[in-house]
C-alpha positions in Angstrom: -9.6 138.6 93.8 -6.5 140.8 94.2 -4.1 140.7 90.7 -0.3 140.0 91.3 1.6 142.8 90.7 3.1 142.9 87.7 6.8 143.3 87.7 9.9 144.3 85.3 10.5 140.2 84.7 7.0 139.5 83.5 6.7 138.5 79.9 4.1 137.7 77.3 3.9 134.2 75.7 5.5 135.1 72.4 5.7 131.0 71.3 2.9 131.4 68.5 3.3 134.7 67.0 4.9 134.6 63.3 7.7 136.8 61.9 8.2 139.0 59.5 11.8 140.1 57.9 11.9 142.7 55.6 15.2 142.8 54.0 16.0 139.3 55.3 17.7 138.1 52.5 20.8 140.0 53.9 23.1 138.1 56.6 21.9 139.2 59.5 17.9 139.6 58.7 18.7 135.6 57.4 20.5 135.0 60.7 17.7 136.3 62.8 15.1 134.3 60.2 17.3 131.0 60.9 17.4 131.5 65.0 13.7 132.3 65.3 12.5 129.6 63.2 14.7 127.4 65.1 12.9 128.6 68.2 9.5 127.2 66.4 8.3 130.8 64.6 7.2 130.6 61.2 8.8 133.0 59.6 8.3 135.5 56.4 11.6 136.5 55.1 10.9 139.8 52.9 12.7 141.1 49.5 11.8 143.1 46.5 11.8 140.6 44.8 9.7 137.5 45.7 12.3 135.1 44.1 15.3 136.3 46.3 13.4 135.8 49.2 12.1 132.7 48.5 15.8 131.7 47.8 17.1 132.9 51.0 14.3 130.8 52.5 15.6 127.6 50.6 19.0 128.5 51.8 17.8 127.9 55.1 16.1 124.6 54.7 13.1 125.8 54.4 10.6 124.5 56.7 9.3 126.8 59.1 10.9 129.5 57.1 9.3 131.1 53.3 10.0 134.3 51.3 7.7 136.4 49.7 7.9 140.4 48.7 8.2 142.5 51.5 4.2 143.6 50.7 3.4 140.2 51.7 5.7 139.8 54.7 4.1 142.7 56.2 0.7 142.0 55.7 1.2 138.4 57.0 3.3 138.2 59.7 2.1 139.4 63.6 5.3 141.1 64.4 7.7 142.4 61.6 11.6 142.9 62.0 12.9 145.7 59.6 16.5 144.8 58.4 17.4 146.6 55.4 19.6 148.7 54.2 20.0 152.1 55.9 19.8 153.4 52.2 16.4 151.8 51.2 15.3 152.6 54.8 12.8 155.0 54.7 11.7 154.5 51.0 10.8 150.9 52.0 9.1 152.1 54.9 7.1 154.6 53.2 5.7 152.3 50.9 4.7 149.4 53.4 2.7 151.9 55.8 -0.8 150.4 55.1 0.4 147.1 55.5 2.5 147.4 58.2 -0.7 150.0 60.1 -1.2 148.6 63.8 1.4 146.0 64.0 4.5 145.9 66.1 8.0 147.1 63.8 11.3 146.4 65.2 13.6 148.6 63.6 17.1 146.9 63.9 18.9 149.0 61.3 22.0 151.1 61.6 22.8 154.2 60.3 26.7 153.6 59.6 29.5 154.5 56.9 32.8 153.7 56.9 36.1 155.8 55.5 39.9 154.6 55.7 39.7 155.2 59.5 36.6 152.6 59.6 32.8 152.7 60.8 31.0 155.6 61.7 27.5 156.9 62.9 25.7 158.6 60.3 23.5 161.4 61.3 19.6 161.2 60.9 17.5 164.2 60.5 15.0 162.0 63.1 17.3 161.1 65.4 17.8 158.0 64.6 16.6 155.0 62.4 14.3 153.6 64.8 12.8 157.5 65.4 12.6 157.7 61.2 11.0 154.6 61.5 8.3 156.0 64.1 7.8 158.7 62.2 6.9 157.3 58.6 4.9 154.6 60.1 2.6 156.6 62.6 0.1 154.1 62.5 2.5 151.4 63.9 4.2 150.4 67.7 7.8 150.7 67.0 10.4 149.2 69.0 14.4 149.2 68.8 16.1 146.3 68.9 18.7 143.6 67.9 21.3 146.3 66.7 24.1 144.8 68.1 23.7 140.7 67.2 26.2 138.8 64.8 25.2 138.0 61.7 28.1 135.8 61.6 27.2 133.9 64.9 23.1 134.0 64.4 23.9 131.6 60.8 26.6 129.6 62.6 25.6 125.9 62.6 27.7 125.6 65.2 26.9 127.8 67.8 24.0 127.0 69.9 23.5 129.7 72.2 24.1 133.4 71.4 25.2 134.9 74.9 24.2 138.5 74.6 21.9 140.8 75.7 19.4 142.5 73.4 18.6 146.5 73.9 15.2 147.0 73.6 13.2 150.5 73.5 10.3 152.5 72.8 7.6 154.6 74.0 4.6 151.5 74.1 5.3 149.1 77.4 3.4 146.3 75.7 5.3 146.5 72.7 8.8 146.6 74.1 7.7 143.8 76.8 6.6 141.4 73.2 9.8 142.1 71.9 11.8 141.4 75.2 10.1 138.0 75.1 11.4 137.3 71.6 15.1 137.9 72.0 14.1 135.9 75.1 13.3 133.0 72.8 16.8 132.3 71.1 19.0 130.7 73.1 21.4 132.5 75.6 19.8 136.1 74.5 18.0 138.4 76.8 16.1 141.1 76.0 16.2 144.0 78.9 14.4 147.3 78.5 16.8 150.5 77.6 14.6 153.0 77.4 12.3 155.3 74.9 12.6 155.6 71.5 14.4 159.0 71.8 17.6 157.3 73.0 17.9 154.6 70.4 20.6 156.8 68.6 23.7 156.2 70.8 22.5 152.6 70.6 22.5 152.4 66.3 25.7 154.5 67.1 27.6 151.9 69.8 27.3 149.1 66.1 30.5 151.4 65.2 32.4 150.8 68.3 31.3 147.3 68.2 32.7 147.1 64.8 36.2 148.2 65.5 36.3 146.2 68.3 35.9 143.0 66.6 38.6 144.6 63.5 40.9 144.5 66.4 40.1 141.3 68.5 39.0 139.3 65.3 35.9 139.0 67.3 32.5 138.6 67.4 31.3 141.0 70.2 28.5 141.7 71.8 27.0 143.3 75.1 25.9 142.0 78.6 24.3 144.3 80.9 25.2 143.4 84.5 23.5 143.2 87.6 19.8 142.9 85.8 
């Protein structure tokens, strides 16, 4: 029997796979923690220290979401979401490589500082966070993605749908098409594919434009790709 073609809008059923957040004891690793579970993940939120996490997890009601060390987090969850601290970046990564060795990383981190005249791309020697990311864990599939979400609007109670797109790349089809599915899973988000790995830069850059957009506007912003 002839397959169907497969085409850009096909997706992977993503419903049972749990998640991993290291560094999601932070707002916006503990805002993506609160949305997926929500969705009906369990979720792993990650620290250094098993007690903060398992305090961010009571923070969130619990349930479908628990803390434990980042080790643990790892090692435990199918897909893992790395949210920390552009500072603790590769240092963490460096010391979760066995753990994290043929699983899917999305790297959502951005490299940004900020002076009197406000936010800022950083440079990395990579590239960029998600190609530092690629780099120390060559035994993983990483993907780029969820740069430019809220933190404010993922923990709102009171916003039910997000209403954004979410940029997604990398270099494994597979991968990226998982990860596509999970923004796909939170309510008005949309995962659409933006490429390899090599051009997640001006994407971890664009956080800094986002950023001074919503100093001005007093907004919330985020991006919708058109005619997709």
């Amino acid at each position: 029997m002839t397959q169907p073609q497969r085409t850009t809008h096909d997706l992977p059923d993503v419903s049972g796979l749990s998640i991993g957040i290291l560094g999601g004891t932070g707002d916006q690793g503990k805002g993506l923690a609160r949305r997926f579970a929500l969705a009906g993940h369990e979720v792993i939120i990650g620290s250094r220290r098993a007690e903060r996490a398992e305090q961010a997890a009571a923070e969130l009601g619990g349930g479908l979401v628990r803390g434990a060390e980042n080790a643990v987090a790892a090692r435990t969850a199918d897909v893992v979401i790395v949210a920390v601290p552009w500072e603790g970046h590769r240092a963490t990564l460096e010391s979760l490589q066995a753990e994290l060795a043929g699983k899917v990383v999305v790297d959502c981190v951005n490299p940004i500082g900020f002076d009197k005249q406000g936010a800022y791309p950083l440079p990395v020697e990579e590239g960029s966070a998600a190609q530092q990311a690629a780099a120390v864990l060559s035994g993983s599939r990483v993907v780029a993605a969820f740069h430019h979400v809220s933190a404010v609007l993922l923990l709102a109670p009171d916003v039910g749908e997000m209403e954004l797109d979410v940029l997604v790349l990398g270099d494994d089809r597979e991968a990226t098409d998982l990860v596509r599915a999970l923004a796909n899973r939170i309510p008005g988000m949309r995962g659409v594919y933006a490429g390899r790995l090599r051009n997640a830069a001006q994407v971890e850059a664009l956080t800094a434009n986002l950023i001074s957009i919503n100093r001005r506007y007093k907004a919330h912003a985020g991006l919708r790709i058109t005619d997709v």
